[in-house]
DRENDO-1510 file (C-alpha; in Angstrom, 1 decimal, always signed):
<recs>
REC; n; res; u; v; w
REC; 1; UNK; +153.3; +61.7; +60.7 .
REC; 2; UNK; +152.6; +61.8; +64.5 .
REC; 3; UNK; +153.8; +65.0; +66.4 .
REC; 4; UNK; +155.7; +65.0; +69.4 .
REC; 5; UNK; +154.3; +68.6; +70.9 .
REC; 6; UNK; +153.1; +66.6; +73.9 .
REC; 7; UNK; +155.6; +64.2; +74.7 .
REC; 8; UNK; +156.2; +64.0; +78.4 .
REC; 9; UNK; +152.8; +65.4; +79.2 .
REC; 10; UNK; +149.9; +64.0; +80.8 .
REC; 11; UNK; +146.4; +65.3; +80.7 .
REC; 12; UNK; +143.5; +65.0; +82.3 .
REC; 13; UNK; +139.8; +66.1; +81.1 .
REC; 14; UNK; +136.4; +67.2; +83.0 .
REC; 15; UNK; +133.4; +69.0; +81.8 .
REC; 16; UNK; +131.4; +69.2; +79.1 .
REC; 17; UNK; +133.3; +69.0; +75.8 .
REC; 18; UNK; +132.9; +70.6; +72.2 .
REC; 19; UNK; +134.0; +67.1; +70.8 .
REC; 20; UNK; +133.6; +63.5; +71.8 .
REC; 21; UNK; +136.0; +62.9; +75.0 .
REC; 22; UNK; +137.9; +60.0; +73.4 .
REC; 23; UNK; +138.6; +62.1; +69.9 .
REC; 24; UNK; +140.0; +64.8; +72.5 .
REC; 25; UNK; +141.9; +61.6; +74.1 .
REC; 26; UNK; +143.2; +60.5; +70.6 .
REC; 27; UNK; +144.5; +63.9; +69.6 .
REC; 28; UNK; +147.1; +64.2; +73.2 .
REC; 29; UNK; +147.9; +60.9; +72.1 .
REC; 30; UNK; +148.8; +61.5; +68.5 .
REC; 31; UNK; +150.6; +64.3; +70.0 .
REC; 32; UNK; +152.8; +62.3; +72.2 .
REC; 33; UNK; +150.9; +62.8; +75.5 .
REC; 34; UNK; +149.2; +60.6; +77.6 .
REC; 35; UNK; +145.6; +60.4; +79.1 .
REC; 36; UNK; +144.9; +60.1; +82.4 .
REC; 37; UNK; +141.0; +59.3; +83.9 .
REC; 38; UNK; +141.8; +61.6; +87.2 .
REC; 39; UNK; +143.9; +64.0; +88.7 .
REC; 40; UNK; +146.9; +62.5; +89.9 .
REC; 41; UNK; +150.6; +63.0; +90.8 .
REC; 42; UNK; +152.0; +63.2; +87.4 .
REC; 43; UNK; +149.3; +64.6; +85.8 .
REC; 44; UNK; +150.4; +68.2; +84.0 .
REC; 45; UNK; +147.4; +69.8; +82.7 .
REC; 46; UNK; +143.3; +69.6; +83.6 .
REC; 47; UNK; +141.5; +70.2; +80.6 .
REC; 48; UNK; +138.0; +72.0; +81.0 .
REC; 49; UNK; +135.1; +71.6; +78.3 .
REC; 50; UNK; +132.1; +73.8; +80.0 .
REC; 51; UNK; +131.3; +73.5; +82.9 .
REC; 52; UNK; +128.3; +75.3; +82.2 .
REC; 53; UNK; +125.9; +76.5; +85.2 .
REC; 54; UNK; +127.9; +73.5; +87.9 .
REC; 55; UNK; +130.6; +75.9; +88.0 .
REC; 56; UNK; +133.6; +73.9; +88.7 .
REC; 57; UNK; +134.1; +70.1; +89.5 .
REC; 58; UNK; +135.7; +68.1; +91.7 .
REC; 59; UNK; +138.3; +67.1; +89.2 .
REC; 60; UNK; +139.3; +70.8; +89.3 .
REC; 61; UNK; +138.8; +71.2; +92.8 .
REC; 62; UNK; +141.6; +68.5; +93.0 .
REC; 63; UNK; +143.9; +70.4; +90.4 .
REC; 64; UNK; +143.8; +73.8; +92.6 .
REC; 65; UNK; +145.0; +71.3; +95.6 .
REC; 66; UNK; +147.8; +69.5; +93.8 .
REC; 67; UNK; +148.9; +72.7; +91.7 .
REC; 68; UNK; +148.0; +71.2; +88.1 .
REC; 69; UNK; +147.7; +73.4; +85.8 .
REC; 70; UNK; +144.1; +73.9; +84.4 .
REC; 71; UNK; +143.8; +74.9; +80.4 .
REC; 72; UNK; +140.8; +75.4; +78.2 .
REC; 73; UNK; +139.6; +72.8; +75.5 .
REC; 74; UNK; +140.7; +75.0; +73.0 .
REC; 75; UNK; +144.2; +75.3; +74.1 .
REC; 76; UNK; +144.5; +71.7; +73.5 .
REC; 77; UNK; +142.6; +71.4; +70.5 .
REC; 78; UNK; +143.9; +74.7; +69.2 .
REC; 79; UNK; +148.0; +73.0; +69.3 .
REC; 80; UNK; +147.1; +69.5; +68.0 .
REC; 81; UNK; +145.9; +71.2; +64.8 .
REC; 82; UNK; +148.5; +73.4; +64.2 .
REC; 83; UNK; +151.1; +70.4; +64.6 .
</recs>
């Protein structure tokens, strides 16, 4: 039974993951949230894998600008399983 804990959201994703991008993809999505390649109007949350020794990127240089709010991996990951 699909969840509806992110219905109305979109998310965005940069960085090095723990998982494979399109299984982190597939769990917003069986959540009822959408995936969006970039930072955009309409884009509610960056979520950041590692970004290891680069320090930030430029997808959450452009979150900081627009106000998006930036989450760990693990706070998505973390509420898809507990749905």
């Amino acid at each position: 039974m699909a969840s509806n804990k992110f219905r109305g959201l979109t998310f965005a994703i940069t960085g090095t993951l723990s998982r494979r991008r399109d299984d982190i993809v597939q769990m917003i999505c069986d959540a009822g949230g959408r995936f969006a390649p970039r930072v955009s109007n309409g884009v509610n949350y960056l979520v950041v894998g590692d970004t290891g020794r680069f320090g930030t990127t430029t997808k959450m240089c452009e979150a900081h600008k627009r106000g998006t709010r930036i989450i760990a991996e693990g706070e998505v990951t973390g509420h898809a399983h507990r749905l």
